[in-house]
N, C-alpha and C positions, 0 to 999 in steps of 0.2 A: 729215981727214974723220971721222977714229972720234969726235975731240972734238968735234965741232958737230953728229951724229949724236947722241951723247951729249946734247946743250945740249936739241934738239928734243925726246927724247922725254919728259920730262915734261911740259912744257905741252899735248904731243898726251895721255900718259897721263892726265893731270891732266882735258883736256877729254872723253876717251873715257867716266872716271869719271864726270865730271860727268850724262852723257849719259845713261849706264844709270843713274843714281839718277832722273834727271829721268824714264829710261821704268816704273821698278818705282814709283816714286809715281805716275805718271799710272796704271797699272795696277792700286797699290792703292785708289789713288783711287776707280778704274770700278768694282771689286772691291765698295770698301764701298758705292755708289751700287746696285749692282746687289741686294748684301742688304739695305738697308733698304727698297730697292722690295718683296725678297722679303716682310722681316718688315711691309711698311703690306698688301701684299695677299693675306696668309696667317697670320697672328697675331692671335688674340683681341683685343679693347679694352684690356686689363689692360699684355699685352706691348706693344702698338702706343705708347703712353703712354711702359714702359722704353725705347723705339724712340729716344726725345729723347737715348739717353743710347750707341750703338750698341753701343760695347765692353762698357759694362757688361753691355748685353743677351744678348752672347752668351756671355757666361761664366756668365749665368744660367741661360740655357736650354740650353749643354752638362749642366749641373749638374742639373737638373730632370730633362734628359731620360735622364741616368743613371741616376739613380734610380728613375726609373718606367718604365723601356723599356730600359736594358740588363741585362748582364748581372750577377746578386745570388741571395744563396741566399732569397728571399720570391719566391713566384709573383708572375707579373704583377698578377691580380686581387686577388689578397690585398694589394699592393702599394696598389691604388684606395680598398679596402675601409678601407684605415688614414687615406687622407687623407681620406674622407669622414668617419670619427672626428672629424678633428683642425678641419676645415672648420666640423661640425656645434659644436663647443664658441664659435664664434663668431658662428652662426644665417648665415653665408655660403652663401647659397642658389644663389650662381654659382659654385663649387669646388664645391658640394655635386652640382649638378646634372652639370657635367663630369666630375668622377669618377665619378657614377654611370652616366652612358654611356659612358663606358670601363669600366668592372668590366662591364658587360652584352655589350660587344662583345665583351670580352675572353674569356669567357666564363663569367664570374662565376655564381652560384646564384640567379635573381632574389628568391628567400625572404628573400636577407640583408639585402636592401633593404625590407624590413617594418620593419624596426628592429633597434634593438643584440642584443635579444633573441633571435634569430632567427641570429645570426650564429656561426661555433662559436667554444668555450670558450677557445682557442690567444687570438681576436683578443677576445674580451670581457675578457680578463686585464689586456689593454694599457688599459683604460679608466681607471685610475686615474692612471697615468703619464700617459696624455693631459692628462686634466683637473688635475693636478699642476702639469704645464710648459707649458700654458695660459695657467694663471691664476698659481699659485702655486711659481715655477720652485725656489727656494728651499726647499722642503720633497721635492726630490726625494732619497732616500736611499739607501745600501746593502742597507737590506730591499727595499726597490720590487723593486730588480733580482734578491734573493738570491729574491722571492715567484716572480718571472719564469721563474727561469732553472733553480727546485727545486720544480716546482710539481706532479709525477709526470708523466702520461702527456701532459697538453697542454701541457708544456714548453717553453720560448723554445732555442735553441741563441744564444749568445754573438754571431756572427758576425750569425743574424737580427734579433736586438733592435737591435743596432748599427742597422743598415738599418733598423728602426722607427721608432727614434728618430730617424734623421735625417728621414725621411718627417713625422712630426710637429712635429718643430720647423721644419721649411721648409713647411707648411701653415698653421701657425701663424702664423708672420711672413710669409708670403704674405697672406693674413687682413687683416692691418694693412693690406698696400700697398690691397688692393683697398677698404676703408672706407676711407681716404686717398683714394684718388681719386674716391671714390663710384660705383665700378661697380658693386657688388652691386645695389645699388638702379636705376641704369640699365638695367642689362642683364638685372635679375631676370625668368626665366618668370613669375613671380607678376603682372607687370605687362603680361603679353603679350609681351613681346620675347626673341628670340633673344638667351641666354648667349654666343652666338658667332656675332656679326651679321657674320664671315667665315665662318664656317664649319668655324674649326678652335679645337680646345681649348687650354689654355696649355702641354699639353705636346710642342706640334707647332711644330718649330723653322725658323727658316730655314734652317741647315744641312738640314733634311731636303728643303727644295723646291728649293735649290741640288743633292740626291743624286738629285735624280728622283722622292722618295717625296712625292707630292702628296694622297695618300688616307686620313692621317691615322693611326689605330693599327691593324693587323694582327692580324688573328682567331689563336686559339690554334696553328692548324695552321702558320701562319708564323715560329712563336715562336724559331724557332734560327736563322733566318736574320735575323729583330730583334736577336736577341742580339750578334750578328758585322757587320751593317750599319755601316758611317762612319757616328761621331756628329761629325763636325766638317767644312768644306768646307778641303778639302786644298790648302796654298799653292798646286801643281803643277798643279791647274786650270786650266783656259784660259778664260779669260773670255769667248769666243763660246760655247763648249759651257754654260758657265753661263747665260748669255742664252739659249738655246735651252732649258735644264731650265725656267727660269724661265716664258719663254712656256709654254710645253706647260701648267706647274702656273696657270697662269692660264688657257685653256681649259677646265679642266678644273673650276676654282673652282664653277663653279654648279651641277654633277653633286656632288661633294665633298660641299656644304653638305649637299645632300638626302639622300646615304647618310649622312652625320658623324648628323642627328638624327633617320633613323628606318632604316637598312637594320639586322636583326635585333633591331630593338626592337620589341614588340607593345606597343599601344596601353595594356594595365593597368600593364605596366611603367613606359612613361612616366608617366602616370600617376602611381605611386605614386613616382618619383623625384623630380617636381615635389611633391609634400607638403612639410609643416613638416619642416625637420632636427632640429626636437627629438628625435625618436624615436631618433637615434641618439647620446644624451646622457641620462647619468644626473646625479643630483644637480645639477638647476640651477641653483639659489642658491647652488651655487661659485663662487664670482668672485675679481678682482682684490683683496689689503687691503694695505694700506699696510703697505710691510716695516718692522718695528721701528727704532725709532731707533739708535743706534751706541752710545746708551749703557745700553742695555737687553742682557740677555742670554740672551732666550728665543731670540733668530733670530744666529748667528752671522754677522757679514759675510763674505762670500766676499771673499779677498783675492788678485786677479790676479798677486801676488808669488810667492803659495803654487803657483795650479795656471791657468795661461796659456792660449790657444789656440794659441801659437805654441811653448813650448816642455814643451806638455803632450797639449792636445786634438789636435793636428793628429796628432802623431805616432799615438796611440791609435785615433784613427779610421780614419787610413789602412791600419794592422796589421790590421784588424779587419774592414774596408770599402775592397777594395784600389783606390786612387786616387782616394775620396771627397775624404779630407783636403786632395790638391792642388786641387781642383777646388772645393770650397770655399773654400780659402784664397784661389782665385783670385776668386771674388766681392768676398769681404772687401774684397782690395788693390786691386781694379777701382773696386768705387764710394766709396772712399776719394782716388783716385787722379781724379776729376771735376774738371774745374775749376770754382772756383766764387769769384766774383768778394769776398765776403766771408772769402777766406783760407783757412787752415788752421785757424788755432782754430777758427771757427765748427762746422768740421766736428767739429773732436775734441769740444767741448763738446756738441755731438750725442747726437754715440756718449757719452758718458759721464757723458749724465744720463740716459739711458735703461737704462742697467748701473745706473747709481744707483738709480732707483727701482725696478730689480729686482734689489738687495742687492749688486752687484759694485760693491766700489771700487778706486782707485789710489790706491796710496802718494806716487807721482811728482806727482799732478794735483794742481793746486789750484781746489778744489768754487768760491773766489770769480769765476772765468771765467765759470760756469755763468750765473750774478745778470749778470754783467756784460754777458753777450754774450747772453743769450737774454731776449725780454721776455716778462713774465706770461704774453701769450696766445698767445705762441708754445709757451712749455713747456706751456700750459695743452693746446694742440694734439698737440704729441709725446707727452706722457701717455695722451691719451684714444684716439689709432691706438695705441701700443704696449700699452696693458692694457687698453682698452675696445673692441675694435675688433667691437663688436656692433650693428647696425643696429636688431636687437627689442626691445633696449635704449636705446640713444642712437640720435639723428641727426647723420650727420656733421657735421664740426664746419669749414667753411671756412676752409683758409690765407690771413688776411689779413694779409699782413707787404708793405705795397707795394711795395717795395723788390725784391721776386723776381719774375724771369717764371717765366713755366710751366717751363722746363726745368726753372730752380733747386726750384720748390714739387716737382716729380717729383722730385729729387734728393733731398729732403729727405725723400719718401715712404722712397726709396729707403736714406736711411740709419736710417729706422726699422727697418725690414724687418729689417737682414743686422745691424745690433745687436741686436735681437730674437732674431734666429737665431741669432748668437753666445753670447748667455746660454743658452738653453736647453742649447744642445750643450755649455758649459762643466760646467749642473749634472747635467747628466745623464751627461757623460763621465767626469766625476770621482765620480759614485756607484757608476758603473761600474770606474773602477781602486780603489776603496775594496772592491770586491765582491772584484777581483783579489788585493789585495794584503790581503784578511783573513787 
């Protein structure tokens, strides 16, 4: 009896197994079904788009919403006030206009919103570094940061620039996604249309309407209890109590919209938020220039052998900006990690002509992939989202490769984007241990 007891219990274990994998999938299943209802009817146009892609989405909008909404040694507001900096160097009238109603709810100074000039001397420092890693990532230095960080009484502390800088270079290559898809221009006030034809800004997650918080960002007097809030929908959920947060956050959508664009905003205000973004940009005629050739010696190549994200930046960032670097690095591996019916290389020749034309090379790669796998007007496309991605300038330039559906063209935004944002945070982390280690 013990040996035929024995015989039986594995095919019963085996099928018991079987049973709970088939109910924790059918669960994740509901699970992810349940947030991307969240993110189509609580998410801007910009994320509704990342939506094609769900995992990546949420490793984006964890990351975003760390940055501007937990906790970090920069005020909330001052936190707005830099991405409207980094928005306005690409004349993105929809970041510009979202962050400016957040810095006002939040309860920002409505003066600073006159323009750069107007704003104090702490955040006018960072304007050069802005427009640096903007345009010209490759000239960013050990001065930049040594002007920052010894500049007397309105001084950077180490740990805030860190946080600056990440703020800027993820506005930056946010920038890109959004002239990639052509929302600025859909969605611009300038055209009469809500920036957020739901009614929430891109820093309002589905994790937050999966938490119950359906109202968007929280005035200053909430600010410790934002700080400590779930930024992520916790495995141990129950998915009818999610179903139920969810309804609730959709009742409530049409109230939302109406406090989201005008509850503590007076009418000069908006107003002046809807104006040109120039005002908060100096020296306009800075722009993108073609980085030196390899065999020219005024612009050194940045050589990803010397100083890596994975076995350089990541670690500095996170020392500095405690669990940036994971949460980053999880982007990276997220939308690298898509599947995408033309391979892997396609993807790496991606990411590494766009490191290309902003001075990072590999030793490992061979640049002939790049000719082979990418046509003219394709690179012609990835060029002008990653260093043109200005609409007062250009008009977006349409993905015509027939060969991609939407997801794939969204994917392709998408690895603009997070190699964009990897360059930046390389030259600016390594001018940064440069500053360290003088």
């Amino acid at each position: 009896m013990i040996i035929c007891t024995n015989k039986m219990e594995y095919p019963l274990r085996s099928q018991c197994q079987r049973v709970q994998k088939q109910a924790m999938a059918s669960k994740e299943k509901e699970r992810a079904s349940l947030t991307r209802t969240a993110v189509r009817g609580s998410l801007d146009a910009v994320s509704q788009q990342m939506a094609s892609h769900p995992q990546y989405l949420d490793s984006f909008l964890r990351a975003q919403h760390y940055i501007l909404h937990m906790d970090g040694p920069l005020p909330l507001p001052c936190r707005h006030y830099i991405a409207i900096m980094a928005a306005a160097r690409h004349h993105c009238n929809y970041l510009v206009y979202l962050h400016s109603a957040h810095f006002l709810r939040l309860g920002g100074d409505p003066l600073w919103l006159q323009g750069l000039e107007a704003a104090p001397p702490r955040l006018r420092l960072l304007d050069h570094i802005n427009k640096v890693l903007a345009h010209q990532p490759w000239l960013a230095a050990c001065s930049h940061i040594k002007t920052l960080l010894k500049c007397g009484e309105p001084c950077w502390s180490l740990a805030e620039l860190v946080q600056a800088v990440v703020i800027l270079a993820h506005c930056h290559s946010l920038c890109s996604f959004v002239f990639g898809s052509d929302a600025d221009s859909a969605h611009s006030p300038a055209r009469g249309k809500s920036p957020t034809p739901n009614g929430a800004p891109p820093a309002f997650a589905a994790f937050d309407v999966a938490n119950g918080n359906s109202n968007g960002p929280r005035p200053l007097d909430n600010a410790a209890e934002q700080m400590t809030r779930p930024w992520s929908v916790d495995s141990s959920d129950d998915v009818l109590s999610l179903k139920e947060r969810i309804h609730r956050s959709r009742e409530e959508r049409d109230k939302r919209e109406e406090r989201l664009l005008h509850a503590d905003v007076d009418e000069d205000d908006e107003t002046m938020y809807l104006e040109d973004p120039s005002r908060f940009v100096t020296d306009p005629d800075f722009d993108y220039q073609e980085f030196a050739r390899r065999d020219e010696d005024h612009f050194q190549v940045f050589r990803v052998q010397d100083y890596s994200w994975d076995d350089h930046g990541f670690s500095l960032a996170n020392r500095l900006y405690s669990d940036i670097g994971h949460l980053l690095d999880e982007r990276f591996r997220k939308v690298a990690a898509v599947s995408s019916p033309h391979g892997p290389e396609l993807k790496r020749a991606v990411w590494n002509y766009i490191h290309c034309i902003l001075g990072i090379r590999y030793d490992d790669y061979d640049y002939g992939e790049v000719d082979r796998l990418l046509e003219r007007d394709f690179k012609a496309y990835i060029k002008t989202v990653a260093c043109f991605p200005d609409p007062s300038k250009n008009p977006p330039c349409p993905l015509r490769w027939a060969s991609l559906k939407t997801s794939e063209r969204i994917h392709v935004n998408l690895l603009v984007m997070e190699a964009r944002l990897q360059a930046e945070l390389l030259y600016a982390l390594r001018a940064i241990t440069q500053f360290m280690t003088a």
